[in-house]
C-alpha angles and dihedrals in degrees: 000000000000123000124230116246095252085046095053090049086051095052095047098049081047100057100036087058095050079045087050102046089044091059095042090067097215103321122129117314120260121253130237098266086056101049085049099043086054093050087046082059101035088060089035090060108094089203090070095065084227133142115193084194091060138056120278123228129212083248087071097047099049082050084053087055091050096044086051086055086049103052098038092112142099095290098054093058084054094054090045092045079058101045086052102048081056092058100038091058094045094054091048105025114073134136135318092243090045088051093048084047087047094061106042094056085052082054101055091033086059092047089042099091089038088053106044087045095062091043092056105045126113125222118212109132126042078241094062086053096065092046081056098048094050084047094062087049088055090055097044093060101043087058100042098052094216102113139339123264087242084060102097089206101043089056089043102060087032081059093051084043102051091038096061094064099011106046105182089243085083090058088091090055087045104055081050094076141083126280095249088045094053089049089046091048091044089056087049096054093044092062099039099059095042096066101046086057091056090049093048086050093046086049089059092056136049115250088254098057088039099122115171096191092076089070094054126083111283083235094059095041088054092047087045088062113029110033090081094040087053106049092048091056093044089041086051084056106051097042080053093058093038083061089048093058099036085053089052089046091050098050098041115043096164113033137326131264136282115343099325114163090212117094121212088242089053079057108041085056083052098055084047090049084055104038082047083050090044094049089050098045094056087045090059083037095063097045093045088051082055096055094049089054092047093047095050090051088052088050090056088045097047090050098041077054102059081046094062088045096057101047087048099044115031105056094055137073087220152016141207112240097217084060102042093035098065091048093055095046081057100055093044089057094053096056090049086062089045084057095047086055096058098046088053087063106048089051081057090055092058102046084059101046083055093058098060091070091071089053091066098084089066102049084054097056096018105056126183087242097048100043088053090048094052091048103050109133087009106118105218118223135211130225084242096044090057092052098048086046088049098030085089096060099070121172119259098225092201091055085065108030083155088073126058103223127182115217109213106207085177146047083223085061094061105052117098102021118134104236117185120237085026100282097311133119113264092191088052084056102053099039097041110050107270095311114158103212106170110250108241107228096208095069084064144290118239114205118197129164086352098306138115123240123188126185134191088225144048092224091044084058093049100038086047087048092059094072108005093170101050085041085061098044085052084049095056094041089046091054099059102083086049111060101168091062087066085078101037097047080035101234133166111251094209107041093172086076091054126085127220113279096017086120091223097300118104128249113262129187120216133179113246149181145187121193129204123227115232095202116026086174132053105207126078082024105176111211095192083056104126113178102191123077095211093057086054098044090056086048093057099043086050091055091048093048098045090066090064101042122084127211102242130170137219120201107217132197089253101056097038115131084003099089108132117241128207128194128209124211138185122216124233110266123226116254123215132183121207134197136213097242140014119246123203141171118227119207111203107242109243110243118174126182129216123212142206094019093133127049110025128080097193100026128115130249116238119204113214116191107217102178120136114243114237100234097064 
């Protein structure tokens, strides 16, 4: 009897998730993505004999039952720890913008209650000022991140703070406005006196013993110094244990050694758990690197910023508020940044701290003491080690002008290309068991139909660029066992929804615009340009027109009696008189001479008057 299609779905959801929660051995049940994602590889896999487009008869699902029985092992659990750790990290890890998002909402879902709390209080008793006015303080302090209302000293020097530009005798005017003026006023407040906070403790201190991260949580601080620290142990680790495996995979291709209870295939699921472990924990590196540059820059600016404070503010009796106001709102802003950075890293922290639960089946099966065993008289190799061994054998270009390669001279030159399979060798892959060993791009690069491809040897490249094309379809078909590698190569796990060339990521449609600037200069700019005929047009039409039309008036009923009048006046001129010829009077200028000032000792001193008499 022959199952319907949305029966079959429904049997197969229903018995991957009896085969998941079998091989979870009592953890937490799986959700709903997973159960799917495992039925989606479960009908992809051609060694089931199974087609998700067609009916599906009792016959498969008592195969499914059966396949359930078959996998149920250690290296299921591997596979499912894997699967797991994939999922885990695409539902927490996003962007940098979505995180920052992210956090602010928290923020304002956190002042939310507080705010709305204040707006919609209502004064009517000196009493019910004071709530108001702790309120604000509450709210002050949640926003700015530098204390907790239950810390005496942080609501203290919030109080001086807030005193100094919001006295409590402007609550009354306050309660007075609208709700979005009193949020807006709120923000304002906030910042401001932030910032004057940050530039009272910095005035405590010299420039040299300034450290902002005393102000900030102890939790954040901790995150600040040691997320970093901390990835990079855990990643050294785990690229450790991934040489160790691959060591084992390379020595031994058929089984291991002695009565190990350990099969190649359980470790083969265990290098991809830890490749998976090593892909995830560089990603949160980088970003954690990020964050410590960023956080640095702010310092510098933070710091560059009181600066500025003290030498506007210090040296004079007064200030003018419209000056002082912005340069503490910038301050404020900055250490609000400083604050996003840090809680970046310590979601990074996080992140970090919920991988390691999908790392315990292996130190169950793979001890200290038994890996060692296993790998006495094996040399284990490093990733950089392998490139160093394989950088001398580089592709001749001319010697395959069928193929387009790309020669790599520096390490800058690498980051950010999008290798497929994630860096690592597909014909590795396909001719050692499954061994994921990372391409080393300066041997060469092939392109072909708009994709990287990167290779551990020089003959692996060669023999790949023969048939690009039949290697990739081996690569697909290898992957399906092995759902977990879907994720870590980053295929697409339905490759009938994808056109050719889309690289394995699915089309998506966007709305988009360009817009033309009318003036890239700014210079000879011509203000009667008009760029479009029509509009011309319209303007010529108007100006021959306009000789023919005339400028009448109506008097309505609505503007009767109501015209307005205007009067025009001349003022009075000023009136002059001129003669013929100017008349003046003439005083002599008095002039009087003293003699016998010089050359006598004894003698005596005469006064002459020497004025002109007016009537001459």
């Amino acid at each position: 009897m022959a199952l319907s299609l949305a029966q079959a779905e429904s049997v197969v959801r229903a018995i991957i998730r009896e085969f998941a929660q079998t091989c979870s051995r009592g953890r937490e049940e799986p959700s709903v993505n997973f159960v799917d994602f495992m039925g989606t590889c479960v009908l992809q896999d051609t060694r089931n004999m199974l087609d998700g487009d067609h009916t599906l008869t009792n016959h498969d699902k008592q195969m499914l039952k059966e396949l359930r029985k078959e996998r149920h092992s250690t290296a299921c659990i591997w596979s499912l720890d894997t699967m797991k750790m994939q999922m885990y990290f695409d539902k927490n890890y996003t962007s940098r913008r979505e995180f920052l998002k992210e956090i602010n909402r928290m923020l304002e879902l956190r002042l939310n209650q507080v705010s709305r709390e204040i707006t919609e209080f209502r004064v009517k008793t000196k009493e019910q000022l004071d709530v108001l006015y702790r309120k604000i303080i509450t709210f002050i302090l949640l926003g700015s991140g530098m204390g907790t209302p239950s810390d005496v000293g942080s609501v203290q020097e919030t109080t001086v703070a807030l005193q100094s530009i919001f006295p409590l005798s402007e609550l009354g005017a306050f309660s007075m406005l609208l709700r979005s003026d009193k949020e807006q006023q709120l923000s304002e407040l906030t910042m401001t006196v932030t910032g004057i906070r940050l530039f009272n403790k910095a005035n405590k201190k010299e420039e040299s013993e300034m450290n902002f991260s005393e102000l900030m949580p102890a939790v954040l601080c901790e995150a600040l110094s040691v997320t970093s620290q901390a990835i990079e142990k855990e990643l050294r680790d785990t690229q450790c244990l991934a040489w160790k495996y691959t060591a084992l995979l390379e020595k031994y291709n058929d089984r291991l050694p002695g009565e190990s209870d350990v099969s190649l295939v359980q470790l083969t699921h265990a290098l991809y758990n830890v490749r998976q472990h090593e892909i995830f924990l560089q990603i949160l590196l980088a970003d954690a690197g990020l964050c410590g540059k960023k956080t640095e820059l702010l310092q510098k600016d933070i710091s560059s910023q009181i600066n500025l404070l003290k030498s506007s503010v210090q040296p004079k009796t007064a200030v003018s508020t419209t000056k002082v106001y912005p340069l503490f709102k910038a301050l404020s802003k900055l250490w609000s940044e400083l604050q996003d950075e840090a809680e970046l890293q310590n979601i990074f922290c996080n992140i970090q701290l919920g991988l390691q639960s999908f790392l315990t089946s292996q130190d169950k099966i793979f001890s200290k003491d038994s890996l060692d065993s296993l790998l006495a008289g094996i040399e284990v190799i490093t990733d950089k080690q392998r490139m160093n061994e394989s950088s001398c054998e580089r592709i001749d270009p001319a010697q395959m002008m069928q193929n387009e390669w790309l020669l790599l001279e520096s390490t800058d030159s690498i980051a950010g290309l999008p290798l497929q399979y994630s860096g690592f060798c597909g014909y590795t892959l396909l001719h050692n068991n499954g061994l994921l060993l990372p391409g080393n791009p300066y041997i060469g690069i092939l392109r072909h139909r708009d994709k990287l491809y990167a290779f551990n040897s020089k003959e692996a490249a060669m023999k790949f660029a023969r048939s690009p094309d039949h290697f990739i379809a081996l690569v697909t078909e290898k992957t399906k066992p092995f759902p977990e590698l879907m994720k870590l190569l980053q295929l697409n796990p339905n490759p009938a929804h994808m056109q050719p060339g889309d690289g394995g990521i699915p089309k998506q449609k966007c709305e988009s615009f360009t817009q033309t600037v009318a003036h890239p200069l700014e210079t000879n700019i011509v203000k009667s340009y008009q760029w479009n005929e029509w509009e011309l047009r319209r303007k010529a039409i108007k100006l021959a027109d306009i000789r023919t039309t005339a400028t009448h008036s109506t008097q309505t009923y609505l503007s009767h009696m109501r015209r307005e009048n205007i009067t025009q006046t001349w003022l009075p001129k000023e009136v002059g008189c001129q003669t013929k010829r100017d008349g003046q009077t003439c005083v002599p200028r008095p002039q009087i001479f003293l003699a016998g000032l010089r050359g006598q000792r004894d003698g005596s001193v005469d006064k002459i008057d020497l004025t002109r008499s007016i009537f001459e």
